[in-house]
C-alpha positions, 0 to 999 in steps of 0.5 A: 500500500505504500508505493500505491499511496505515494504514487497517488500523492504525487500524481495529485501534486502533479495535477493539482494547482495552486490558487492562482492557476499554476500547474502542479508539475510546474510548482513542483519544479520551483520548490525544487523537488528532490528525493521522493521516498514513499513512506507507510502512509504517504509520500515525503521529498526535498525541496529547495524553495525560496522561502525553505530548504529542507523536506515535506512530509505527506500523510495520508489518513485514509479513514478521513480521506485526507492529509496531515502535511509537515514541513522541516526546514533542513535542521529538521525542525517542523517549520510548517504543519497543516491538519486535514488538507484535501488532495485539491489543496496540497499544491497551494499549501505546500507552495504558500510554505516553501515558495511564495 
């Protein structure tokens, strides 16, 4: 279920958007995304973006059919956390955290 569970999330960043209309794939590209590693229940990766520098943890919460999202800068302190994010709302989160 792990591979299964990453490969969703990571479809669902790449196809996603964030508010003002820039494709997932391509915000992908600006938080300089690295190092994707699936984990039980999510996918987490690097990112080099111009607000942080460090990993984005992704959970998914399958009973709730949506994730908690955590992001460390590069001493692995939690920097960012969001609770009960819908896969429609990932791309946005992650951006307003990492880039904008």
């Amino acid at each position: 279920m792990s591979m299964e569970t990453a490969r969703t999330i990571l479809h669902q960043l790449q196809y996603g958007s964030t508010h003002d209309g820039t494709k997932g794939s391509m915000a992908m590209m600006c938080w300089g995304v690295n190092s994707l590693k699936a984990m039980s229940s999510g996918l987490a990766f690097k990112v080099q973006g111009s607000k942080i520098k460090g990993h984005v943890a992704i959970e998914y919460l399958a009973g709730h059919d949506h994730y908690n999202v955590k992001i460390y800068n590069t001493r692995k302190n939690l920097k960012e956390h969001f609770e009960g994010a819908y896969c429609m709302d990932l791309v946005e989160l992650i951006d307003s955290a990492v880039e904008s």
